[in-house]
DRENKOL-854446 format. One record per atom (N, C-alpha, C): residue in three letters; x, z, y. Coordinates in steps of 0.05 Angstrom, whole numbers, plus 5000, padded with zeros to 4 digits. Atoms other than C-alpha are relative to their C-alpha. Layout:
residues N
AlaXZY
...
//
This chain:
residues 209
Unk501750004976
Unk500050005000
Unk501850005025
Unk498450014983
Unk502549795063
Unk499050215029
Unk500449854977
Unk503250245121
Unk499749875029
Unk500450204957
Unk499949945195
Unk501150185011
Unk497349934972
Unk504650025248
Unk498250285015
Unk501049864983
Unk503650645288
Unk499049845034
Unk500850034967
Unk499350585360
Unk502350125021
Unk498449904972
Unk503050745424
Unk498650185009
Unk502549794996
Unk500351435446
Unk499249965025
Unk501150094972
Unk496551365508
Unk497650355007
Unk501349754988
Unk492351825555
Unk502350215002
Unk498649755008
Unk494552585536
Unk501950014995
Unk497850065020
Unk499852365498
Unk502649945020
Unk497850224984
Unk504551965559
Unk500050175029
Unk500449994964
Unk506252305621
Unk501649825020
Unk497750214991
Unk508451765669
Unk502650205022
Unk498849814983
Unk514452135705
Unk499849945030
Unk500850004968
Unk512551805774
Unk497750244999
Unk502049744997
Unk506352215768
Unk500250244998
Unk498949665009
Unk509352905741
Unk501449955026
Unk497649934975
Unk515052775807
Unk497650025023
Unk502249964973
Unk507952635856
Unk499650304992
Unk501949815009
Unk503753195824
Unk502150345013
Unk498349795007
Unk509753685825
Unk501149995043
Unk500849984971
Unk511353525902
Unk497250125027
Unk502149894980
Unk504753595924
Unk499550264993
Unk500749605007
Unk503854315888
Unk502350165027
Unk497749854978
Unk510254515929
Unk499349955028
Unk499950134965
Unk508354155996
Unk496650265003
Unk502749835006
Unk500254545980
Unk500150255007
Unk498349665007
Unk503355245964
Unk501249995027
Unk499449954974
Unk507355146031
Unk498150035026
Unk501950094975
Unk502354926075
Unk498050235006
Unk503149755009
Unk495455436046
Unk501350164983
Unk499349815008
Unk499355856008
Unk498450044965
Unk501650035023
Unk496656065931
Unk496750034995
Unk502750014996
Unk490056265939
Unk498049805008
Unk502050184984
Unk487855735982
Unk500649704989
Unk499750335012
Unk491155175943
Unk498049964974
Unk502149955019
Unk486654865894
Unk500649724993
Unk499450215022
Unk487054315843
Unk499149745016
Unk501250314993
Unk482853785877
Unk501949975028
Unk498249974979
Unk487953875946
Unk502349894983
Unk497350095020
Unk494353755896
Unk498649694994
Unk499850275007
Unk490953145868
Unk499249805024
Unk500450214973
Unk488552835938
Unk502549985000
Unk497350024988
Unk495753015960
Unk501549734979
Unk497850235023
Unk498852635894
Unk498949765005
Unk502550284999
Unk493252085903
Unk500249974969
Unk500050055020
Unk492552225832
Unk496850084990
Unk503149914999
Unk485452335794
Unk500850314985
Unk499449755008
Unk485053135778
Unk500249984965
Unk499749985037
Unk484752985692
Unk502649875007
Unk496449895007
Unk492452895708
Unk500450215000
Unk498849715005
Unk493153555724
Unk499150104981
Unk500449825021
Unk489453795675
Unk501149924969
Unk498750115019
Unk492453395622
Unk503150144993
Unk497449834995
Unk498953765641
Unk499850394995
Unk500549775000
Unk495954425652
Unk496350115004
Unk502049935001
Unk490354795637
Unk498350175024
Unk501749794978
Unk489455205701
Unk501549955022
Unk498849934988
Unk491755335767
Unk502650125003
Unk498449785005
Unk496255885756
Unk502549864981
Unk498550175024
Unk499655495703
Unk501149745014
Unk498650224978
Unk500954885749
Unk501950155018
Unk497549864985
Unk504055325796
Unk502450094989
Unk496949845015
Unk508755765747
Unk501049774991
Unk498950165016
Unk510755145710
Unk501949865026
Unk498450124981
Unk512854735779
Unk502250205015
Unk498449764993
Unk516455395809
Unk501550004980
Unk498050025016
Unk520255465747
Unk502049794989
Unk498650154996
Unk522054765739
Unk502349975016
Unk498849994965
Unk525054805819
Unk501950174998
Unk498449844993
Unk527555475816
Unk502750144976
Unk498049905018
Unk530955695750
Unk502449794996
Unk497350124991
Unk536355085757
Unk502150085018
Unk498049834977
Unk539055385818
Unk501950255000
Unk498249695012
Unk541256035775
Unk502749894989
Unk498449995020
Unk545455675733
Unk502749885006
Unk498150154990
Unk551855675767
Unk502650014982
Unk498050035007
Unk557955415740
Unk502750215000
Unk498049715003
Unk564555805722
Unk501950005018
Unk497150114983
Unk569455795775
Unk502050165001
Unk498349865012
Unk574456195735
Unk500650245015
Unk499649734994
Unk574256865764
Unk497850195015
Unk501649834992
Unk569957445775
Unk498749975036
Unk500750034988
Unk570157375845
Unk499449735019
Unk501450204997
Unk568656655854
Unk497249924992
Unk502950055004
Unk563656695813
Unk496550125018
Unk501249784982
Unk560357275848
Unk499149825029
Unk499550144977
Unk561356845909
Unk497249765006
Unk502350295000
Unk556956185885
Unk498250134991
Unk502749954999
Unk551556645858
Unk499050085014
Unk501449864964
Unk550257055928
Unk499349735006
Unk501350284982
Unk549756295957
Unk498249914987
Unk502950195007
Unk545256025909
Unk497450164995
Unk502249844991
Unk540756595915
Unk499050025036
Unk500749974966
Unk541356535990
Unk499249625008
Unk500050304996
Unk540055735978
Unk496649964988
Unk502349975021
Unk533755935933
Unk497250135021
Unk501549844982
Unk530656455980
Unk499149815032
Unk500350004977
Unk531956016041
Unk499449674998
Unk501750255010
Unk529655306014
Unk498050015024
Unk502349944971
Unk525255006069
Unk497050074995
Unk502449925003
Unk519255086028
Unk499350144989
Unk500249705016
Unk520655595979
Unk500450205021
Unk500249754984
Unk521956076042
Unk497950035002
Unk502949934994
Unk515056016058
Unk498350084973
Unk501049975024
Unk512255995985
Unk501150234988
Unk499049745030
Unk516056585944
Unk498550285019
Unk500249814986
Unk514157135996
Unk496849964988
Unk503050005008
Unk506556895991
Unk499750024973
Unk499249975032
Unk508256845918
Unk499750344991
Unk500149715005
Unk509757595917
Unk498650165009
Unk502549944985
Unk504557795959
Unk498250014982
Unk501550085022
Unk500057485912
Unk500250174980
Unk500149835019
Unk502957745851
Unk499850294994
Unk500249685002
Unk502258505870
Unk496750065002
Unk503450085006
Unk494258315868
Unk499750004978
Unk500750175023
Unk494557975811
Unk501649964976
Unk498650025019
Unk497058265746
Unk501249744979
Unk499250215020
Unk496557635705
Unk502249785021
Unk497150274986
Unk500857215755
Unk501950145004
Unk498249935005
Unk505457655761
Unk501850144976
Unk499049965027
Unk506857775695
Unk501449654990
Unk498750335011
Unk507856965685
Unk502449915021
Unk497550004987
Unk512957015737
Unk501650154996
Unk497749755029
Unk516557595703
Unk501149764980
Unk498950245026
Unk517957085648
Unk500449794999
Unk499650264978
Unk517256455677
Unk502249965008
Unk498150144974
Unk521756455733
Unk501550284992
Unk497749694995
Unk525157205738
Unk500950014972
Unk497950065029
Unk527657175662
Unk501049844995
Unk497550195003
Unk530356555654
Unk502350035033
Unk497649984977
Unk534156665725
Unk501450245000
Unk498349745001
Unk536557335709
Unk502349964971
Unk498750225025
Unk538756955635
Unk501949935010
Unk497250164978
Unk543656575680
Unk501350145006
Unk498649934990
Unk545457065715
Unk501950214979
Unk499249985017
Unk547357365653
Unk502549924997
Unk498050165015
Unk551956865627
Unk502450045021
Unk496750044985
Unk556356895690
Unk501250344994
Unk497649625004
Unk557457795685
Unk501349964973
Unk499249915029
Unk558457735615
Unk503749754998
Unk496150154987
Unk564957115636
Unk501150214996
Unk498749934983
Unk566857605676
Unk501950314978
Unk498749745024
Unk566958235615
Unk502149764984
Unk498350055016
Unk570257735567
Unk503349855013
Unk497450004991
Unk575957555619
Unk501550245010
Unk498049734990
Unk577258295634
Unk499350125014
Unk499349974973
Unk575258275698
Unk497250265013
Unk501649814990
Unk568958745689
Unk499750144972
Unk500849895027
Unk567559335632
Unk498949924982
Unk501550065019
Unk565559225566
Unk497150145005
Unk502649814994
Unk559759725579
Unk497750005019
Unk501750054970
Unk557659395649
Unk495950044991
Unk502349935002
Unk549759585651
Unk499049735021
Unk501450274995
Unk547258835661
Unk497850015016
Unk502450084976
Unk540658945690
Unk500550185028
Unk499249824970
Unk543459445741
Unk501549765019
Unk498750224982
Unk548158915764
Unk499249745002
Unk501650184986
Unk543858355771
Unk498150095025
Unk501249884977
Unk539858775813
Unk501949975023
Unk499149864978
Unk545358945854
Unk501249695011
Unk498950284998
Unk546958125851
Unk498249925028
Unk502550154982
Unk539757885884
Unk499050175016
Unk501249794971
Unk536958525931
Unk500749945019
Unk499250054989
Unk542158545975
Unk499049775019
Unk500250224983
Unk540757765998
Unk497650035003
Unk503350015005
Unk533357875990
Unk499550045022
Unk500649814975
Unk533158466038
Unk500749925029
Unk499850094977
Unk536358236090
Unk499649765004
Unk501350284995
Unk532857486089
Unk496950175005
Unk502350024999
Unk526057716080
Unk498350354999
Unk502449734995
Unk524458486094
Unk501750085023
Unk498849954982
Unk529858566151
Unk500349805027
Unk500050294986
Unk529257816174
Unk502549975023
Unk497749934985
Unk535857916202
Unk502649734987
Unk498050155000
Unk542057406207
Unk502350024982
Unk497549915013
Unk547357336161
Unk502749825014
Unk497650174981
Unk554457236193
Unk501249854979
Unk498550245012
Unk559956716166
Unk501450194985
Unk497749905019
Unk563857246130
Unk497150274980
Unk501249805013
Unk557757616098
Unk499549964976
Unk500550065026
Unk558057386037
Unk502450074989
Unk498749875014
Unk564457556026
Unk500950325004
Unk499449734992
Unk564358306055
Unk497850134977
Unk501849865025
Unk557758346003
Unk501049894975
Unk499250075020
Unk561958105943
Unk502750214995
Unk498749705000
Unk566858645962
Unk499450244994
Unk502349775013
Unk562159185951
Unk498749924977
Unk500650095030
Unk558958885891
Unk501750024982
Unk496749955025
Unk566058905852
Unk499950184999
Unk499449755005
Unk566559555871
Unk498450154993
Unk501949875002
Unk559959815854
Unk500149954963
Unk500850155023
Unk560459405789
Unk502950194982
Unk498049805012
Unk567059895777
Unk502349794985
Unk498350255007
Unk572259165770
Unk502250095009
Unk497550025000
Unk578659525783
Unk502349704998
Unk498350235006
Unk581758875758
Unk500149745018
Unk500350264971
Unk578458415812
Unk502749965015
Unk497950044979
Unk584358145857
Unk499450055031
Unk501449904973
Unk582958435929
Unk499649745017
Unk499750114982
Unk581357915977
Unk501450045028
Unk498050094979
Unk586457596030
Unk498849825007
Unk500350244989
Unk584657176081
Unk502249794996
Unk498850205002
Unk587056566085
Unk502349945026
Unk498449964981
Unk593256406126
Unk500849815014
Unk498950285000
Unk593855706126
Unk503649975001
//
């Protein structure tokens, strides 16, 4: 018995990626503009000029369009590369948390975001996992470099020092709304070594040309 050729899946089956890159713009441009509450599925699909059974083909709800495009966006930006030493690394993750936070439309979106989520157990629980576990994952991979080159204790208490990674920039972007100078990233990477108990760190020297 001969086997007929498989169909080409269509509908459900095919997401065209122009449409996932509209759909996924307009959630972020939506979320900036009205914020979460006020954004709403048929607004996303005007914005995409798509018909709303895309989105839902993608996702079953609101809430779920949102976490999924946020996590897309924002958990890449954790995952910074090794730039062979404790305090380089330290260095590119303060920036790309201060690149994350200060995004022109994620500044406006994560605050309303967290706003939101202190309402609303179930969304903030899918951003716990979502977005804040896989970016704390990342941030993972760079302390733990940092234990197997030496340069921080075997014993380091991981979730203490991710904390003490992302607050810092948090607080003073978005509950102090206050300026950061050209050398504050590295005067808060100085204190972070030392909080983190890195004896071995090399002290920073300016540069002398």
């Amino acid at each position: 018995m001969t086997e007929s050729p498989r169909r080409t899946p269509t509908g459900a089956a095919v997401f065209q990626p122009r449409i996932t890159s509209a759909i996924t713009e307009a959630v972020l441009d939506e979320l900036a503009a009205h914020g979460y509450v006020r954004l709403s599925m048929e607004a996303v699909a005007k914005r995409a000029k798509v018909g709303k059974s895309a989105l839902y083909r993608r996702w079953p709800s609101k809430q779920d369009m949102v976490i999924a495009v946020l996590s897309e966006f924002s958990v890449p930006l954790a995952d910074v590369p090794d730039a062979g030493s404790l305090r380089e690394d330290l260095l590119a993750t303060l920036r790309a948390v201060h690149d994350w936070l200060t995004h022109p439309r994620l500044a406006t979106i994560l605050p309303d975001l967290t706003a939101e989520a202190g309402r609303n157990p179930a969304l903030a629980e899918a951003i716990r996992t979502t977005i804040g576990e896989p970016r704390r994952a990342l941030g993972t991979v760079t302390l733990r470099r940092a234990v197997e080159r030496g340069e921080l204790p075997a014993d380091l208490d991981l979730e203490l020092a991710l904390d003490l990674l992302a607050a810092p920039v948090y607080w003073r972007l978005h509950v102090r709304h206050a300026t950061l100078e050209p050398d504050y990233f590295e005067r808060l990477v100085g204190h972070v070594i030392r909080a983190l108990d890195a004896p071995s760190a090399p002290a920073h020297r300016p540069h002398t040309g």
